[in-house]
C-alpha positions as a LaTeX table, in Angstrom:
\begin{tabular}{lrrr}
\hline
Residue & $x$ (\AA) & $y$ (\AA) & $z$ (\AA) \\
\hline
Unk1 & $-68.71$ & $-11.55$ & $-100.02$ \\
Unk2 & $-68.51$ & $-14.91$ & $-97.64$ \\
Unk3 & $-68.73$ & $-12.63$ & $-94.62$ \\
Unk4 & $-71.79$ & $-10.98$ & $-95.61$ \\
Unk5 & $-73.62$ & $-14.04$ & $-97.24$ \\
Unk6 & $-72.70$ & $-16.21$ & $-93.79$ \\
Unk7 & $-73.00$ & $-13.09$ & $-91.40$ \\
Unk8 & $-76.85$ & $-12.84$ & $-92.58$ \\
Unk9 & $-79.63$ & $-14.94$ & $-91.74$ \\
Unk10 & $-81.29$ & $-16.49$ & $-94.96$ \\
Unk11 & $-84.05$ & $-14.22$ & $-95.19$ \\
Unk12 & $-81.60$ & $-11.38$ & $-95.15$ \\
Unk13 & $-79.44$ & $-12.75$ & $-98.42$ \\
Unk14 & $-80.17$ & $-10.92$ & $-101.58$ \\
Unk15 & $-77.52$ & $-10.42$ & $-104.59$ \\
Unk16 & $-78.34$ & $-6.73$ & $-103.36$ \\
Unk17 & $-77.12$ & $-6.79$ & $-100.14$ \\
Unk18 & $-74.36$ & $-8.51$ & $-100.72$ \\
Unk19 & $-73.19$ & $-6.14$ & $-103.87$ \\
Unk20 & $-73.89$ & $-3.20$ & $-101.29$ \\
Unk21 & $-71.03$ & $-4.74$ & $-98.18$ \\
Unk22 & $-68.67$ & $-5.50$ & $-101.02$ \\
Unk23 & $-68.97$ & $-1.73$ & $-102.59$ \\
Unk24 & $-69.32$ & $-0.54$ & $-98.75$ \\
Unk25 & $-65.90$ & $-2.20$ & $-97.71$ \\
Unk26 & $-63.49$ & 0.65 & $-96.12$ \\
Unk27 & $-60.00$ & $-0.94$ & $-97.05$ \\
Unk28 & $-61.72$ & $-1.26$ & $-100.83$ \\
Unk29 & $-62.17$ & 2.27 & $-100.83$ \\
Unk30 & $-58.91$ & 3.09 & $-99.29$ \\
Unk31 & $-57.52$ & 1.21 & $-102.12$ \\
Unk32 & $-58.88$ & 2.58 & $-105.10$ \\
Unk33 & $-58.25$ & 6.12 & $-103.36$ \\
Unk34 & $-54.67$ & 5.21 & $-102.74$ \\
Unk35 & $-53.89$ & 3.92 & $-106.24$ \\
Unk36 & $-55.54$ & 6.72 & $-107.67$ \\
Unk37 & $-53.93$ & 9.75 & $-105.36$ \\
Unk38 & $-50.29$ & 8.13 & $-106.35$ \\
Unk39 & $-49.67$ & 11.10 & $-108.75$ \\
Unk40 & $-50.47$ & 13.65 & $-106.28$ \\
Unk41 & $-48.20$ & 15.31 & $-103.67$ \\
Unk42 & $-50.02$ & 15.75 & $-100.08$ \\
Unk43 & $-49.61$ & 18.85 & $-98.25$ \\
Unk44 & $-47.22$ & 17.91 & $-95.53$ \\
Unk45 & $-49.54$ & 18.41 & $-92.59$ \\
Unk46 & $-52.07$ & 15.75 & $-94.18$ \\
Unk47 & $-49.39$ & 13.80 & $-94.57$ \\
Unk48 & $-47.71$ & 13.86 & $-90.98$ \\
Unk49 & $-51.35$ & 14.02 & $-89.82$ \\
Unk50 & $-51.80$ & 10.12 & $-91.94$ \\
Unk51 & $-48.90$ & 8.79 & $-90.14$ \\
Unk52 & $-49.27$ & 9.97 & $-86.65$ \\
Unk53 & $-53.24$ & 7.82 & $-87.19$ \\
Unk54 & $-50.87$ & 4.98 & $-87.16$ \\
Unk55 & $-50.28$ & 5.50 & $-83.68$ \\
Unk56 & $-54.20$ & 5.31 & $-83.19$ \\
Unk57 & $-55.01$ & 2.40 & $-85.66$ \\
Unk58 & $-52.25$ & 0.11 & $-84.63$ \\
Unk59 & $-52.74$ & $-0.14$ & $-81.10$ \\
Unk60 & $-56.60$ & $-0.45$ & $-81.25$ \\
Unk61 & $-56.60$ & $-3.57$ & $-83.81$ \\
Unk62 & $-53.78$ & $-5.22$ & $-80.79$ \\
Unk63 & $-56.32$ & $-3.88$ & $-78.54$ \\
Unk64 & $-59.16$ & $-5.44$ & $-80.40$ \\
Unk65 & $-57.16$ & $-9.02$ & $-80.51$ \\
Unk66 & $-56.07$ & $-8.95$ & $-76.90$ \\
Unk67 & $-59.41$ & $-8.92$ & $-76.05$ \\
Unk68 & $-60.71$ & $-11.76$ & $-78.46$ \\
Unk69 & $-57.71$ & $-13.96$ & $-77.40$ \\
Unk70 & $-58.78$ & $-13.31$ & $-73.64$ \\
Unk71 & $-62.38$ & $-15.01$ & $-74.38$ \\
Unk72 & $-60.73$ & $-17.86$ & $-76.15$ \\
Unk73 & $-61.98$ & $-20.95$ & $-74.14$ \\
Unk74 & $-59.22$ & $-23.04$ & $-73.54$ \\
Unk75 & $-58.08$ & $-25.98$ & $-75.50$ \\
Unk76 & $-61.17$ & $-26.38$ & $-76.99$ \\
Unk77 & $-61.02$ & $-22.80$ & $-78.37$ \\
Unk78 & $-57.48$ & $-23.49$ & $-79.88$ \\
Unk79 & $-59.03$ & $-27.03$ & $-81.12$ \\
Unk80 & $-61.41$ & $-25.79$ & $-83.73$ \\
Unk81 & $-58.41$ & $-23.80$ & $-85.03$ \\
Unk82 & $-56.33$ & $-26.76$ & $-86.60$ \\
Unk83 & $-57.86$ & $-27.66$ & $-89.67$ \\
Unk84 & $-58.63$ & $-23.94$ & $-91.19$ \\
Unk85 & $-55.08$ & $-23.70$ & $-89.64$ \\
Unk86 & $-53.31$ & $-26.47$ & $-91.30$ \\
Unk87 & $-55.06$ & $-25.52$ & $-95.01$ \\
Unk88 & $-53.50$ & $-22.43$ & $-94.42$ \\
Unk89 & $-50.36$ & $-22.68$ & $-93.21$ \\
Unk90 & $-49.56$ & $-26.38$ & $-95.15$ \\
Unk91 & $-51.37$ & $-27.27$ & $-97.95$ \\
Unk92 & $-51.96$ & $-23.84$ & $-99.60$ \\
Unk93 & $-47.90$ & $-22.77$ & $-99.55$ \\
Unk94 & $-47.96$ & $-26.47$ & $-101.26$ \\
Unk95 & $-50.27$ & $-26.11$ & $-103.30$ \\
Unk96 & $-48.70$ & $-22.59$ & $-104.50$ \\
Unk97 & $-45.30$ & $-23.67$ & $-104.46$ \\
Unk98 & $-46.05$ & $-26.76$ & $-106.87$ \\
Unk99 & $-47.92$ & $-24.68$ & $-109.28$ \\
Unk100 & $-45.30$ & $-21.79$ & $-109.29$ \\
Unk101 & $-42.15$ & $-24.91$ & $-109.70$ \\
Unk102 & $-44.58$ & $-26.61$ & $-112.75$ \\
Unk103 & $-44.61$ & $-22.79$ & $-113.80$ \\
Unk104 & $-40.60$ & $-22.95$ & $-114.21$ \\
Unk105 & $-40.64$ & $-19.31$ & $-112.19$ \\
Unk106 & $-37.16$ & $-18.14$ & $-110.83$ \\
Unk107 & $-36.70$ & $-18.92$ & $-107.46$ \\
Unk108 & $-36.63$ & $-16.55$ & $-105.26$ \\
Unk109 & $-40.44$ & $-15.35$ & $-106.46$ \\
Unk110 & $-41.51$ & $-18.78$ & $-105.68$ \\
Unk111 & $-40.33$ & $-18.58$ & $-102.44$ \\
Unk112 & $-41.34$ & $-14.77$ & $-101.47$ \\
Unk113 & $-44.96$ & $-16.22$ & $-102.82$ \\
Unk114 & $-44.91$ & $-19.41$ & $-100.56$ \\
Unk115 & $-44.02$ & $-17.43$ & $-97.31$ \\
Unk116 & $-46.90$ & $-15.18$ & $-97.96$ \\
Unk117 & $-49.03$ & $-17.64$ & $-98.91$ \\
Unk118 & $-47.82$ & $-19.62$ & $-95.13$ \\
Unk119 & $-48.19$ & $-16.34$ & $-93.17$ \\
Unk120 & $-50.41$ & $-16.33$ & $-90.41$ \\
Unk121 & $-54.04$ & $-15.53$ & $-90.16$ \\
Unk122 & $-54.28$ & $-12.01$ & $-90.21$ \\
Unk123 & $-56.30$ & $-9.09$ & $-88.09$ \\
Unk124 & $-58.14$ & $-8.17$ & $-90.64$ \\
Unk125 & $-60.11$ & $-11.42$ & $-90.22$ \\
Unk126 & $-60.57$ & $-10.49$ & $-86.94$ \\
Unk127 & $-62.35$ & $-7.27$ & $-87.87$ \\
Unk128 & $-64.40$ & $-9.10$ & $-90.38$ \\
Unk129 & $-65.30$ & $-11.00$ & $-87.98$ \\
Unk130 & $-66.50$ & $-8.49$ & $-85.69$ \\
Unk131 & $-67.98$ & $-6.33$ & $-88.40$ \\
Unk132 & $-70.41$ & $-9.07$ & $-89.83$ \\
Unk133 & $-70.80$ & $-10.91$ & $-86.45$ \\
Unk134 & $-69.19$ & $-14.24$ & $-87.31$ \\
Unk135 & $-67.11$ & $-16.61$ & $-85.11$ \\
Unk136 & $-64.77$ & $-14.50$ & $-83.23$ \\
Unk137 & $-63.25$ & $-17.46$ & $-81.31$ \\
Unk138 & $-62.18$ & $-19.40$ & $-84.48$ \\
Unk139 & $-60.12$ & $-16.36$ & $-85.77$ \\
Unk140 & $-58.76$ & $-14.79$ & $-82.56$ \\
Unk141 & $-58.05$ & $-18.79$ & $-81.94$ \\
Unk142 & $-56.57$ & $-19.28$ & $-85.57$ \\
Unk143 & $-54.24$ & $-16.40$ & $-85.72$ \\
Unk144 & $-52.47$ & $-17.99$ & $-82.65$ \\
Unk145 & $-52.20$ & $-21.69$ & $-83.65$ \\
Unk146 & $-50.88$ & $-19.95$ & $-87.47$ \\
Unk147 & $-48.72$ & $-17.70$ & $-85.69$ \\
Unk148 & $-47.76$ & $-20.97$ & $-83.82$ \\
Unk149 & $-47.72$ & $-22.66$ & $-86.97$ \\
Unk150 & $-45.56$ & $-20.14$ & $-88.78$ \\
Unk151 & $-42.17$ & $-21.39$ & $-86.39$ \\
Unk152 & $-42.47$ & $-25.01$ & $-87.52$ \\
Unk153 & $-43.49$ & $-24.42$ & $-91.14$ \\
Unk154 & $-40.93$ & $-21.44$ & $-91.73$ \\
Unk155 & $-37.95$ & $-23.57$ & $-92.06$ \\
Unk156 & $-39.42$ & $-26.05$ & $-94.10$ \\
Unk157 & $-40.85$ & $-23.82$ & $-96.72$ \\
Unk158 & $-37.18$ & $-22.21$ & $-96.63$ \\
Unk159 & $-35.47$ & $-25.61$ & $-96.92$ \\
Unk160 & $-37.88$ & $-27.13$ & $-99.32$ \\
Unk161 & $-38.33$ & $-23.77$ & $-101.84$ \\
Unk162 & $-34.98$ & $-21.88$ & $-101.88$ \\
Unk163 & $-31.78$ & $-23.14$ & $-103.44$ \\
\hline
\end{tabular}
């Protein structure tokens, strides 16, 4: 929904268009399809044909992000990254480990939900990003400085959340 209402000029924005990109969303699709095919036993050809597209998919999103990170300009690029970075990678996994310790969960959940929450910036920002024309160079420059990130943060969430 924030891709498509920021990827649009003003006079483009309607309720309508925005309802259409979230219904219009591939990996939405793919999910509904998926949890609703779970019953059902593929033939064995559709389903060695599903994992040799792995081989495809795979190596055109690190295609697709070898690419971005080429254009990155510099330090200036990896600049801009640091704050969405650091609200990311810090204060979120704080922010969920807090609410999960106040929660009185066990703790190995609370620590399998802080790592994920700490993980870095993902490709699939990337391809929003290219799909709805937004800033490429602040993802492609934020999944490095998270990735980055990830080796100093890593062993503090482990040494702060698990017992």
């Amino acid at each position: 929904m924030l891709a498509s209402f920021y990827g649009r000029s003003q006079a483009q924005n309607s309720w309508l268009t925005i309802v259409r990109d979230i219904l219009t969303v591939p990996s939405l699709w793919a999910f509904g399809f998926g949890v609703l095919s779970r019953p059902l036993v593929l033939p064995m050809v559709v389903e060695l044909g599903l994992r040799r597209s792995l081989w495809v998919v795979i190596p055109a999103a690190l295609l697709l992000m070898g690419i971005r990170l080429r254009q990155i300009k510099g330090w200036a690029g990896l600049k801009m990254a640091f704050i969405p970075t650091l609200i990311k990678t810090v204060s979120l996994p704080i922010v969920i480990g807090c609410t999960i310790s106040l929660l009185h969960l066990p703790d190995q959940p609370r620590l399998a939900m802080v790592l994920m929450a700490g993980m870095p910036t993902a490709f699939a920002g990337l391809i929003l990003a290219e799909e709805y024309d937004l800033e490429r160079e602040l993802i492609a420059s934020s999944i490095v400085v998270s990735t980055l990130m990830l080796l100093a943060t890593l062993p503090l969430w482990l040494w702060l959340y698990s017992r």
